[in-house]
C-alpha positions in Angstrom: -17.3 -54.5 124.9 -15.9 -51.3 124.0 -12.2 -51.0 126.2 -12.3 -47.9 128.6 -11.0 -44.7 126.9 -8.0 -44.6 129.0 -6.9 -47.6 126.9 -7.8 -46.3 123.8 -6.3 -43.3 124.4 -3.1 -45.1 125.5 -3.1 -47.7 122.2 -3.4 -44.0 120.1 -0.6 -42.7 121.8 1.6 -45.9 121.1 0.7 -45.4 117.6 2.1 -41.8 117.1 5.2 -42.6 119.2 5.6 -45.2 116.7 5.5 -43.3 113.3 7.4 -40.6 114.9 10.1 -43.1 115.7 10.1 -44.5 112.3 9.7 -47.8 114.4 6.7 -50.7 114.2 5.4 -51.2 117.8 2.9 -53.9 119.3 -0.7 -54.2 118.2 -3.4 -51.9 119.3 -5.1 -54.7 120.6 -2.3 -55.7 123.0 -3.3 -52.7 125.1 -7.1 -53.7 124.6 -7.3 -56.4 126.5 -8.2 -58.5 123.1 -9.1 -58.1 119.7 -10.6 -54.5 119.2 -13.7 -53.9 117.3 -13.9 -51.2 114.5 -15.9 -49.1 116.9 -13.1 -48.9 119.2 -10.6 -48.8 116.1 -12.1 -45.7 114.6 -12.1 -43.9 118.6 -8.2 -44.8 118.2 -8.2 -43.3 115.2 -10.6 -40.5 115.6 -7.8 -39.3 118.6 -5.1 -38.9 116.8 -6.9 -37.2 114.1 -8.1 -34.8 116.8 -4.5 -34.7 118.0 -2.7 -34.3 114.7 -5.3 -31.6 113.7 -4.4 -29.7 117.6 -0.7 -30.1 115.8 -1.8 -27.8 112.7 -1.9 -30.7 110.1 -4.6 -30.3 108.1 -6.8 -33.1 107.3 -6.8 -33.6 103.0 -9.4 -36.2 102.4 -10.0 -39.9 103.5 -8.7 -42.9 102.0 -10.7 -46.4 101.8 -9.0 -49.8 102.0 -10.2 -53.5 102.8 -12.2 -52.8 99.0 -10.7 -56.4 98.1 -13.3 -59.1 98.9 -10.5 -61.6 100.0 -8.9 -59.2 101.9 -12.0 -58.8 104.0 -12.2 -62.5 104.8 -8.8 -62.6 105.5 -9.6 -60.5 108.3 -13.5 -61.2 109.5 -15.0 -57.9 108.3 -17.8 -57.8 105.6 -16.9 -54.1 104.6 -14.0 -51.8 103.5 -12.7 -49.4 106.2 -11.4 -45.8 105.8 -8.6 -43.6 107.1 -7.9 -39.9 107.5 -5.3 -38.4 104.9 -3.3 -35.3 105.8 -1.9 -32.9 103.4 1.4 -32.9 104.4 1.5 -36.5 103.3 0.6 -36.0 99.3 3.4 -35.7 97.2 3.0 -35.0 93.3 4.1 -37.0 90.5 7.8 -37.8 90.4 8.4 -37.5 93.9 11.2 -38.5 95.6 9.8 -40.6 98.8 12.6 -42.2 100.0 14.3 -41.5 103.6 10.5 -40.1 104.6 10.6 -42.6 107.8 8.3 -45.1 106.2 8.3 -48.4 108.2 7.0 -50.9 105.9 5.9 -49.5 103.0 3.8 -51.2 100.1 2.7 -49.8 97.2 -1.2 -49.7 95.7 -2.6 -47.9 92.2 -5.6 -45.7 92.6 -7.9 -43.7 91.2 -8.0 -39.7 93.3 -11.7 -38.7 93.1 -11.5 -34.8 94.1 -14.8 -33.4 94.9 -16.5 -30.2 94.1 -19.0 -30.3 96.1 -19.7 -32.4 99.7 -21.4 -35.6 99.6 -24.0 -35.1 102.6 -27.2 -36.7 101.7 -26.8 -39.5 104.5 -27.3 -42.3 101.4 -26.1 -41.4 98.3 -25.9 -42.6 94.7 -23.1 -42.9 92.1 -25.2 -40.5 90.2 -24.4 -37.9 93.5 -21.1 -39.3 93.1 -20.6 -38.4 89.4 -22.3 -34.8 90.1 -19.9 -34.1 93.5 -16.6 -35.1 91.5 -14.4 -32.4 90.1 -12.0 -34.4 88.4 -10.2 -37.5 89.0 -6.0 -38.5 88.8 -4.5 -41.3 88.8 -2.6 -41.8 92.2 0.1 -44.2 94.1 -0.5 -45.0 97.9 2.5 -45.6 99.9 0.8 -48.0 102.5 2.2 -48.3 105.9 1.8 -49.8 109.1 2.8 -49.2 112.7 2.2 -52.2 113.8 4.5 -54.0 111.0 1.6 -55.8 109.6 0.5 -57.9 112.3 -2.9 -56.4 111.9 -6.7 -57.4 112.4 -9.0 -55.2 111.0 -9.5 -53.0 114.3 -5.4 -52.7 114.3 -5.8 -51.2 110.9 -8.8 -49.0 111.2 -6.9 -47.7 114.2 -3.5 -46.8 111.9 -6.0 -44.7 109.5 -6.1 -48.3 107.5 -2.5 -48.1 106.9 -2.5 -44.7 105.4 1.2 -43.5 104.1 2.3 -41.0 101.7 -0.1 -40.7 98.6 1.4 -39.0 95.5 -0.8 -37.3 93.0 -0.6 -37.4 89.5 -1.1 -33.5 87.7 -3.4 -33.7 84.6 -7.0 -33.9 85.7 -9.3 -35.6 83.6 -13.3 -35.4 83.8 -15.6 -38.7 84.3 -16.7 -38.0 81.0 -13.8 -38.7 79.6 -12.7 -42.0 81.2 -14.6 -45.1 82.2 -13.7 -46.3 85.4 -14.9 -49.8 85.4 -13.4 -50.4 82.4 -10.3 -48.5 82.8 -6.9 -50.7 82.9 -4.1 -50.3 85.0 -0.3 -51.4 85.0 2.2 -50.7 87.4 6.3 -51.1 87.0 8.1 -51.1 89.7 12.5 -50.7 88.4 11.4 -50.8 85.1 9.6 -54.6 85.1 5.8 -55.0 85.0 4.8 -55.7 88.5 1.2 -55.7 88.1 -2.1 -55.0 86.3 -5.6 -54.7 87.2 -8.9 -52.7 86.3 -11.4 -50.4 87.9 -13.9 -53.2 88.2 -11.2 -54.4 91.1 -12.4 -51.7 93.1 -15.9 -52.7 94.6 -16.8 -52.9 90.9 -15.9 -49.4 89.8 -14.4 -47.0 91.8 -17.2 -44.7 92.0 -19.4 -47.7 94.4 -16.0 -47.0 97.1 -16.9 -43.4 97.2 -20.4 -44.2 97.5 -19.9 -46.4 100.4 -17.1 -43.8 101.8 -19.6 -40.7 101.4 -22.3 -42.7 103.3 -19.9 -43.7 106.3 -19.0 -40.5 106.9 -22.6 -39.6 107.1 -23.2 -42.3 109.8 -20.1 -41.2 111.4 -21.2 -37.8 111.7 -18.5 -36.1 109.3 -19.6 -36.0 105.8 -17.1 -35.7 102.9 -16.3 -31.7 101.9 -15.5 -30.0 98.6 -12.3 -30.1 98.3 -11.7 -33.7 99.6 -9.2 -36.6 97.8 -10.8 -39.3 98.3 -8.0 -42.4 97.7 -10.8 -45.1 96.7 -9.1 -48.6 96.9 -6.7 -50.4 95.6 -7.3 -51.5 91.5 -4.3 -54.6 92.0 -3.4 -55.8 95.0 -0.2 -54.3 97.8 3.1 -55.1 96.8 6.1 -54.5 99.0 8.7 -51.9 98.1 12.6 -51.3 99.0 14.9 -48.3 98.9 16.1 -47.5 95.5 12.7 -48.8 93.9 10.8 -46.7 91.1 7.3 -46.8 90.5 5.7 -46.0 87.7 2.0 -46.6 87.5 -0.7 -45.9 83.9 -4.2 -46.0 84.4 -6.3 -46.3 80.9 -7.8 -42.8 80.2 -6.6 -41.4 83.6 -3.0 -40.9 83.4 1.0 -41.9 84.9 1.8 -41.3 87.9 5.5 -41.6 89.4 7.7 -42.1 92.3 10.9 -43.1 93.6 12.6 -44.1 97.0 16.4 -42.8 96.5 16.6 -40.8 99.7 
């Protein structure tokens, strides 16, 4: 049973007090009176989007997470979830991220599909996919949580799925000139290979996440624009970071992209 709004408005609120403290609070699903389900994750969610948009952020794109299988049964759902990105949480390549009040942050290698046009068919296919995508980059998320990591899959859905900083690398690149699936990826983190990975670790090639992202938002009633980053999923899996790290991530074909926590 879905928890009455008043609750869900209160487990929201909890969750902005939270990032704005730079502090991890309890669950969502403390104040739910149980586990939540992703219905009532993505109301959480959907009212601080509606709040944080009242607060003149502007929403960027969406991010999708939960794309690894074992992930999923690690937390009962059969699907990936998505969160809201806001611009004023990209950063480009070489950023300096540190002492931007990140809880517990963790670090994933993406692939940034940028659309040209919206994806609003209600079901789409990767050949919609190829023809709505501008350009793609390769991309580090800065995952975080609120809630310190004790998470179910509603407690993540309701913090955005963990949603951070993302930072952008610069040099475009066409699908036509990459192959996702195919494409490899290593990540350094200080300089030492930290991990590696492919497309194919992404729901089998990256373009499938934005497939199944596009056709969420249809059901959910607020299709993907032109214009959108879409942060597709993780190609390796999180790793935790510390102050004073550097990251330094290559995708095959796609590109570097960099960062640093020195603040």
């Amino acid at each position: 049973m879905t928890p009455d709004l008043s609750l869900l408005a209160a487990a929201a609120q909890r969750l902005r007090d939270a990032a704005a403290a730079g502090e991890p609070c309890e669950p969502a699903r403390s104040m739910t009176g149980g586990d939540i389900t992703p219905e009532a994750g993505y109301q959480i969610q959907q009212i601080n989007t509606d709040h944080w948009r009242a607060e003149s952020r502007r929403v960027s794109g969406h991010k999708v997470g939960l794309t690894n299988p074992a992930v999923q049964r690690q937390l009962g759902v059969g699907q990936p979830v998505w969160g809201v990105l806001f611009a004023d949480n990209c950063r480009s390549d070489g950023a300096d991220i540190g002492g931007e009040g990140l809880i517990e942050p963790r670090v994933e290698v993406e692939v940034a599909v940028v659309l040209g046009d919206a994806l609003d068919s209600g079901r789409h296919t990767v050949a919609d996919a190829i023809n709505a995508t501008a350009y793609v980059l390769p991309a580090l998320e800065i995952v975080d949580s609120r809630i310190n990591w004790d998470i179910t899959a509603g407690d993540m859905i309701a913090d955005s799925a963990g949603a951070g900083l993302y930072v952008l690398g610069t040099r475009p690149v066409e699908l036509s000139k990459v192959d996702l699936r195919r494409a490899g990826m290593r990540l350094d983190i200080n300089g030492e290979h930290a991990a590696s990975g492919t497309g194919a670790a992404c729901m089998g090639n990256p373009l499938n996440a934005l497939v199944w992202l596009a056709d969420a938002l249809c059901d959910y009633g607020a299709p993907l624009q032109a214009g959108e980053c879409v942060m597709t999923g993780s190609l390796c899996g999180m790793l935790s970071i510390s102050d004073g790290d550097e990251l330094l991530a290559e995708i095959d074909g796609v590109g570097v992209v960099s960062a640093a926590l020195r603040g």
